[in-house]
C-alpha positions as CSV (number, residue, x, y, z in Angstrom):
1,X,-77.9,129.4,49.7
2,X,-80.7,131.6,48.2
3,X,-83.0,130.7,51.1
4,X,-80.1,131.3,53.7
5,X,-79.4,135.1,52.3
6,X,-82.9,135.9,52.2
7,X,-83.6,134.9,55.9
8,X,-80.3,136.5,56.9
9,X,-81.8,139.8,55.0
10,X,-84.9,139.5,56.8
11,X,-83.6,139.4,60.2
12,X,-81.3,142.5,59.7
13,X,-84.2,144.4,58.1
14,X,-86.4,143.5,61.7
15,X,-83.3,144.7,63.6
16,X,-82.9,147.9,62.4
17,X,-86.7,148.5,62.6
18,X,-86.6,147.7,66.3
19,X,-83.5,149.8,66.5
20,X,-85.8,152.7,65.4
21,X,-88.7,151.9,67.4
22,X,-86.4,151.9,70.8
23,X,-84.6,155.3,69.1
24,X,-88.4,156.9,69.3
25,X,-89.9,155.5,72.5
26,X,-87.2,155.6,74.4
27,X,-87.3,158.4,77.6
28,X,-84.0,159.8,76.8
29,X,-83.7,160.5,73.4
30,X,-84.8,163.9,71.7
31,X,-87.7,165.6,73.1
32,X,-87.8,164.1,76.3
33,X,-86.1,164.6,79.6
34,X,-84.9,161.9,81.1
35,X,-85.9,161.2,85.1
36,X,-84.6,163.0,88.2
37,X,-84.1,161.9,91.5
38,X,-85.6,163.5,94.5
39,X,-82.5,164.9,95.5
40,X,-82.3,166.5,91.8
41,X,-86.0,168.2,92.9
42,X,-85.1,168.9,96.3
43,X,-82.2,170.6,94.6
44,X,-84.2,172.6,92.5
45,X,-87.1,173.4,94.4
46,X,-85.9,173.4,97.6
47,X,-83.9,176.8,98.2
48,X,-87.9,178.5,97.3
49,X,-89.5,176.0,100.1
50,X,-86.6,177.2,102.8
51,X,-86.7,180.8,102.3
52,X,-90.7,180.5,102.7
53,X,-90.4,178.1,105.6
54,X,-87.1,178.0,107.7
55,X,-87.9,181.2,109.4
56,X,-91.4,180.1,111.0
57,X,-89.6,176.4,112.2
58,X,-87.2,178.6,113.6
59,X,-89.2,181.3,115.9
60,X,-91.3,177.9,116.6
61,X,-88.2,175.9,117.9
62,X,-88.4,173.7,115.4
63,X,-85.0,172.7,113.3
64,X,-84.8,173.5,109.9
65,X,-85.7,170.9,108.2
66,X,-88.7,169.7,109.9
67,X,-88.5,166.3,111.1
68,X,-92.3,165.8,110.9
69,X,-94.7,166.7,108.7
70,X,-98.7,166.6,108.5
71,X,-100.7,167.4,105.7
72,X,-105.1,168.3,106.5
73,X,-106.6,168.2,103.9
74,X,-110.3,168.9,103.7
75,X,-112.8,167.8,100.8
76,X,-115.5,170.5,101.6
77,X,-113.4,173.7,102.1
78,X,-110.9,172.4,98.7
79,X,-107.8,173.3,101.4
80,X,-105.1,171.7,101.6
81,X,-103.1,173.1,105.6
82,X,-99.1,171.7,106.2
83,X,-98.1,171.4,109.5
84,X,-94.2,171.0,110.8
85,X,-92.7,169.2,113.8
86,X,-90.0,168.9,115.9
87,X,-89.0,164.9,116.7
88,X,-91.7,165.5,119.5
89,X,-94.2,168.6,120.6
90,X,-96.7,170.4,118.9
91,X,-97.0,171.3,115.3
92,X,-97.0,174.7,114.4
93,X,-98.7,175.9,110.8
94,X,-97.0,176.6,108.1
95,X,-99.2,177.1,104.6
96,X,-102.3,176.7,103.9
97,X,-102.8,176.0,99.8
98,X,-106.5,175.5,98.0
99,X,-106.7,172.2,96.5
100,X,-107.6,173.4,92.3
101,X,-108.5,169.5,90.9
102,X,-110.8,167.2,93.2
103,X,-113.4,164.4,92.3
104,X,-116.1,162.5,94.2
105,X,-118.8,163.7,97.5
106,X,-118.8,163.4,101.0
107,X,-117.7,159.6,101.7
108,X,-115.0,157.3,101.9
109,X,-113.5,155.5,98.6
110,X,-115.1,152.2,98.2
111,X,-113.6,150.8,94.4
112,X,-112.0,151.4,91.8
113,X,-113.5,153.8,89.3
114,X,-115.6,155.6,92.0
115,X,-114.0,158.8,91.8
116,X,-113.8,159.4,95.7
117,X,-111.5,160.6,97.4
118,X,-110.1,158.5,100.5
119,X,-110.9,159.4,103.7
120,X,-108.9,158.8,107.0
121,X,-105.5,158.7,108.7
122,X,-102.6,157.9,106.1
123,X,-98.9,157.7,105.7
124,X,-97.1,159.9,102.5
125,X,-95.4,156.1,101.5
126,X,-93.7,157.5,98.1
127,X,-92.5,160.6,96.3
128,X,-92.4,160.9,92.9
129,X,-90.4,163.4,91.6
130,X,-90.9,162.5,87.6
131,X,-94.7,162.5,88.1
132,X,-97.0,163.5,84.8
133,X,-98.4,165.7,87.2
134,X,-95.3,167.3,88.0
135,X,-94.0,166.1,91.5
136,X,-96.6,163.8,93.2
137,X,-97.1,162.3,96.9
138,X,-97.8,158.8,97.5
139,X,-100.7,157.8,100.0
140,X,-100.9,154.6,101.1
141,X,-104.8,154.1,100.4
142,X,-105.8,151.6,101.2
143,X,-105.2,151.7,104.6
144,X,-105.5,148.4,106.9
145,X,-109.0,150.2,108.2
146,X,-110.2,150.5,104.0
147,X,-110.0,147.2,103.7
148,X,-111.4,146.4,107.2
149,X,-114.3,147.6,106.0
150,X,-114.5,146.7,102.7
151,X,-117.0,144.5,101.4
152,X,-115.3,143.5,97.9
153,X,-112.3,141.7,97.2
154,X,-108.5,143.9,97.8
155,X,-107.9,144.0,93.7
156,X,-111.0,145.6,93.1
157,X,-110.8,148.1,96.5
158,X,-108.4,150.4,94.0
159,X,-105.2,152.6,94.8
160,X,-102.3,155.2,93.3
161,X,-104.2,158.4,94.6
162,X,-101.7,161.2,95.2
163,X,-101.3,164.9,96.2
164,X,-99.7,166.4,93.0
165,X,-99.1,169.5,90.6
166,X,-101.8,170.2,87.5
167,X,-105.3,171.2,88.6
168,X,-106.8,168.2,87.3
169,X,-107.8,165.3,89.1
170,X,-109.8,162.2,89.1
171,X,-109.6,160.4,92.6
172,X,-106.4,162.3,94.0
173,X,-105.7,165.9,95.2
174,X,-104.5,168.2,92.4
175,X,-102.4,171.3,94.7
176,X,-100.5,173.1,91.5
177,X,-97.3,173.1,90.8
178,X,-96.2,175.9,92.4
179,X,-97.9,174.2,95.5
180,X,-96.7,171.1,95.1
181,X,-92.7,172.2,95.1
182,X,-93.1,173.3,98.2
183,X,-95.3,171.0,100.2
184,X,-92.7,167.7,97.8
185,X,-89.5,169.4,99.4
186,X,-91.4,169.8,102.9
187,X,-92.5,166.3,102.9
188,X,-89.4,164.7,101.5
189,X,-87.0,166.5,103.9
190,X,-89.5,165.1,106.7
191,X,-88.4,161.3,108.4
192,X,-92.4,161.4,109.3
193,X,-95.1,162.2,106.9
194,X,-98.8,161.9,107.6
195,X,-101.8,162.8,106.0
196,X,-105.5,163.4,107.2
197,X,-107.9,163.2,104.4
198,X,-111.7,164.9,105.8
199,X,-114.7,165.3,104.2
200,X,-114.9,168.8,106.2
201,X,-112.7,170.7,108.7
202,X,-114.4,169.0,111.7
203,X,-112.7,171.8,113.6
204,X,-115.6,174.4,112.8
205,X,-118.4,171.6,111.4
206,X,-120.5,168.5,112.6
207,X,-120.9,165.5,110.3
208,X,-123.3,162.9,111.3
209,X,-122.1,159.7,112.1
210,X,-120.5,157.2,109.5
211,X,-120.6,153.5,109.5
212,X,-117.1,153.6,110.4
213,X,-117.2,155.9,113.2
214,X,-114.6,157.6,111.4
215,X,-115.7,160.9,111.5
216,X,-115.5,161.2,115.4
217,X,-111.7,160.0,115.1
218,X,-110.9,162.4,112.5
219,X,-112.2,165.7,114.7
220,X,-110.6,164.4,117.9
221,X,-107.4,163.9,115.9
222,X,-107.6,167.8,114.4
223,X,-108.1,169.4,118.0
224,X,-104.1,168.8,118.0
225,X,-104.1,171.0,115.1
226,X,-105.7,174.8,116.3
227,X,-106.0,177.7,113.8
């Protein structure tokens, strides 16, 4: 019987410790908030992103919200320009914001650990509004073309890189947060989001010629976009 209370004993005593371990860690108990939607951002940010924007979509024809968005981003210059479209047409300009955290040279990313940034044509595939950065954007690096051209296997190619708040940055594209409320609303609002990642605005410079061929792509793809 002695044996019986004592093992009894022992497996309360383990359950309350877990009971204070989960009490600590987890998200929402005191000291930390716990996670909001995107519609809880867009709710909060938002109405700041409208009165900046809604008023340029509309002289331009476009609805309010945009349907389409693209985001230029260029590695060189450490700008970051968002562009708005209608379901078809042109896009017109909206905001041009400096990009405060970025890592890497001139170059595609090749692995993980390298530091680069991507470079190329990519799709804003998530939106994280609970980000430690913040808010964050998804991009969906790699891309089919990355690992067309990579020469090491798809675990080791590496991923997550985002356009989020802070002004640090290892691999992604640090905007602020004041940036990032703005272009996350823009971006969520939009049913298309795009994202060119450039080592240089090839709208006013001349890179030489990449393996890839890339770089040819990218400027004939940024004529669409004149300042």
């Amino acid at each position: 019987m002695g044996a019986l209370v004592n093992r009894v004993f022992a497996l309360a005593v383990v359950v309350v410790i877990a009971s204070v371990a989960w009490h600590f860690k987890s998200p929402l108990r005191v000291g930390v908030m716990p996670e909001r939607t995107v519609s809880q951002a867009i709710a909060e940010f938002g109405p700041a992103a409208k009165r900046q924007f809604a008023s340029i979509c509309r002289k331009n024809n476009i609805h309010w919200p945009p349907k389409r968005i693209y985001l230029l981003a260029f590695k060189k210059e450490k700008q970051l320009e968002v562009w708005a479209g209608a379901r078809t047409g042109a896009y017109v300009f909206l905001a041009e914001y400096p990009i405060l955290g970025i890592s890497g040279r001139q170059g595609p990313k090749l692995k993980e650990g390298d530091r680069q940034v991507p470079e190329g044509f990519y799709r804003i595939s998530a939106l994280n509004p609970n980000s430690r950065y913040h808010l964050s954007l998804g991009v969906d690096y790699p891309n089919a073309e990355d690992i067309k051209f990579s020469t090491i296997p798809r675990d080791q190619i590496g991923g997550d890189i985002y356009v989020h708040g802070s002004n640090v940055s290892i691999g992604c594209l640090a905007m602020g947060d004041d940036a990032i409320e703005e272009i996350f609303c823009l971006v969520a609002w939009a049913k298309e989001r795009k994202i060119i990642i450039s080592p240089a605005d090839l709208r006013v410079r001349t890179m030489r010629e990449d393996a890839r061929k890339l770089y040819p792509r990218l400027k004939k793809a940024l004529e669409k976009f004149p300042r």
